[in-house]
Structures are given as structure tokens and as C-alpha cells.
C-alpha positions as CSV (number, residue, x, y, z in Angstrom):
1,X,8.2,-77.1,-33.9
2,X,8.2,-73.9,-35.9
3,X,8.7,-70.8,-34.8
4,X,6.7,-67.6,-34.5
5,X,8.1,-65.3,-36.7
6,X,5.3,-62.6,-36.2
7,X,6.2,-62.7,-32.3
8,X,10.1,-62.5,-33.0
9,X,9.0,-59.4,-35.3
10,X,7.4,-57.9,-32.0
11,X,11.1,-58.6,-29.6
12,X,12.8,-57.4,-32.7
13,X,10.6,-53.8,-32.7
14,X,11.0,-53.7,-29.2
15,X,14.8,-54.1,-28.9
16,X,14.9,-51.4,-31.5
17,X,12.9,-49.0,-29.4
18,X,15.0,-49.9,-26.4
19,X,18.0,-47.7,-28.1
20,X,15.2,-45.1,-29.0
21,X,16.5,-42.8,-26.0
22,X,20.0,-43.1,-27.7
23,X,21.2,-41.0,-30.6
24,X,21.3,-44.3,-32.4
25,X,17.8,-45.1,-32.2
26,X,14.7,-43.5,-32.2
27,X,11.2,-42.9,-34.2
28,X,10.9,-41.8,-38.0
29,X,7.3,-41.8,-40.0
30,X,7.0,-42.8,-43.5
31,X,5.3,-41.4,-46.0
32,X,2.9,-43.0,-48.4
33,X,0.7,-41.2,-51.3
34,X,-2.2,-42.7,-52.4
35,X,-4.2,-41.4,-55.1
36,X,-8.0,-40.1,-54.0
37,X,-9.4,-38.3,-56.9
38,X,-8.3,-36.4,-59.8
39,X,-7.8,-37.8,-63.2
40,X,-5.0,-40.7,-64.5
41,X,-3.4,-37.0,-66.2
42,X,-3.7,-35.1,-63.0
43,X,-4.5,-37.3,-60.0
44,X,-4.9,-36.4,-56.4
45,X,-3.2,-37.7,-53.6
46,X,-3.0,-37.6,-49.7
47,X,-0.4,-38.9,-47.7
48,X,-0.9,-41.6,-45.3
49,X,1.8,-41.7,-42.3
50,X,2.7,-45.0,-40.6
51,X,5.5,-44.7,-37.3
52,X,8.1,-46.7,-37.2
53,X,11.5,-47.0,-35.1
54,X,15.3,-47.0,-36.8
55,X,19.0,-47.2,-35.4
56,X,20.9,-45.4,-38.2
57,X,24.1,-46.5,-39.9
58,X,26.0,-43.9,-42.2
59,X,28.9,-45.7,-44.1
60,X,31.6,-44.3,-46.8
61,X,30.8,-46.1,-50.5
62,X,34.0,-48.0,-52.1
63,X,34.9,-48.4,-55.8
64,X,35.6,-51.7,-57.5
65,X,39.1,-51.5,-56.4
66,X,38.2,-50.9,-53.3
67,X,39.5,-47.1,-52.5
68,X,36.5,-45.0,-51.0
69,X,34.1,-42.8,-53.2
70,X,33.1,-39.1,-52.1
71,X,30.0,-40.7,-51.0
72,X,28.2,-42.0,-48.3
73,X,25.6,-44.5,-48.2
74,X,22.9,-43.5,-45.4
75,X,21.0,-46.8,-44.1
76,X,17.8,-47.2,-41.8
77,X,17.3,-50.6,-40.0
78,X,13.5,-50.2,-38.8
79,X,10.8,-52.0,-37.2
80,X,8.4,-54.1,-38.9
81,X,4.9,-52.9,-38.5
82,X,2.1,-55.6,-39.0
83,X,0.5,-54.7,-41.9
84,X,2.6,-52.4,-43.7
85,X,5.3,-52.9,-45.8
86,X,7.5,-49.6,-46.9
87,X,8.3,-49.6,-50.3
88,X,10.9,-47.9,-52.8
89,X,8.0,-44.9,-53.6
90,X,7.6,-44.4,-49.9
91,X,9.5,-41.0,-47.7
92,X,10.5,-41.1,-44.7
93,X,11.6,-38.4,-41.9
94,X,13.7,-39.5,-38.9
95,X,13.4,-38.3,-35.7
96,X,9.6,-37.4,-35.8
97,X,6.3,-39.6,-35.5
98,X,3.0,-39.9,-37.6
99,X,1.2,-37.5,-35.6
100,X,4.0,-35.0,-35.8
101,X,4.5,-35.5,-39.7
102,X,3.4,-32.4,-42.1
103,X,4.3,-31.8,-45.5
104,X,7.4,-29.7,-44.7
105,X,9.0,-32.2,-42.5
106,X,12.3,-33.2,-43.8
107,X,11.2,-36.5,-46.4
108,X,13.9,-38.4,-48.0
109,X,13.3,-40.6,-50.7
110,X,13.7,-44.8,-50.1
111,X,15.8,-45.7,-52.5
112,X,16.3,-49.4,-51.6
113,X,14.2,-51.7,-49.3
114,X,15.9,-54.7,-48.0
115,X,13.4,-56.9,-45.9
116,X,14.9,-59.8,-43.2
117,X,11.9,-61.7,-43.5
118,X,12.5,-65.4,-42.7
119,X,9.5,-67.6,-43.1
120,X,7.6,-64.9,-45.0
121,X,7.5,-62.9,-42.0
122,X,8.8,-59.8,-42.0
123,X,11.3,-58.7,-38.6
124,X,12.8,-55.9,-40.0
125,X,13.8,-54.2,-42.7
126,X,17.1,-51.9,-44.0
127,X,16.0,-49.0,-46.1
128,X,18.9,-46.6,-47.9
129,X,17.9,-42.7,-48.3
130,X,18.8,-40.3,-50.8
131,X,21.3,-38.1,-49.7
């Protein structure tokens, strides 16, 4: 019997947003341009939103030898959201939805997208931010 990944996906999205009440969890929209117009030398874009929900995990970066860095590595665990996948070129801004996204809102840049995806199916992903 196999199992059904895209229904684990949904428990998995709504534990998530179980926490969303908690400082630990709550909703973030990403941030995707697309290009509408314009020329290959001066295109056009417009940002589509998508909502998703994240428990946040901040953790200190160690050297080779293992002695900490002045650095920290901020990471995202988020939902899965059928038919979207966020990618490295995507933003995202915690703490707000789509329909509250503008183009001030506080974007960081995805610099890594790590996907738990067994079978295929996505369940969730990890996504670090820029600092």
C-alpha cells in the first residue's frame, strides 16, 4: 500500500499552523517576479504573492574546527502549498500574508531551498534567508 504523500503534505501544513499563534510559528508571503512586458534589456515585472506558514530556527554558524563564526544562519521550515514550489530567486516576509504584502514589506532574499519531498511529493521545505 502506498502512501498519500499529498495528504501527509496537508497534516504537515496544518500542524505548522497549529504553532501559528506562537512566536514560533506563524504566516510569511513569498515573493515571486515574473516578467510581463518590457524588453530582454529592460523587462517588466510584477510580483506574484503566494502565503505560506513557518516555525523559525536561528542558529550560530561553526568553522571547520568547530569554534562558532560571528554569524548566524536564519532558517524557515514552511508549508508546502500545492502548486507552488519557492525557489532560490524568490523573497519572502515573515509575519505578514499575501494580501497584506506590498513592495515595502520587509523581503529577504532565499538563499537555499531544501525540500523534504519523499515520493516526489513535497511536505515541506527549509528555506535559509539573507541576513
Amino acid at each position: 500500500m502506498s502512501e498519500d504523500w499529498a495528504s501527509i503534505a496537508a497534516e504537515v501544513a496544518e500542524a505548522i499552523k497549529s504553532v501559528a499563534e506562537t512566536d514560533d510559528g506563524y504566516p510569511a508571503a513569498i515573493r515571486r517576479e515574473t516578467v510581463t512586458g518590457g524588453s530582454s534589456f529592460d523587462p517588466v515585472t510584477t510580483p506574484a504573492y503566494t502565503t505560506v506558514h513557518v516555525i523559525e530556527r536561528n542558529e550560530r554558524v561553526r568553522s571547520a574546527d568547530g569554534s562558532y563564526v560571528d554569524m548566524s544562519r536564519r532558517t524557515l521550515t514552511v508549508t508546502a502549498v500545492p502548486g507552488f514550489e519557492p525557489v532560490k530567486s524568490d523573497t519572502i516576509a515573515v509575519g505578514i500574508t499575501e494580501e497584506e504584502a506590498t513592495e515595502s514589506s520587509d523581503w529577504r532574499i532565499i538563499t537555499e531551498v531544501r525540500p523534504l519531498s519523499p515520493a516526489g511529493t513535497a511536505v515541506l521545505y527549509e528555506l535559509d534567508l539573507s541576513a
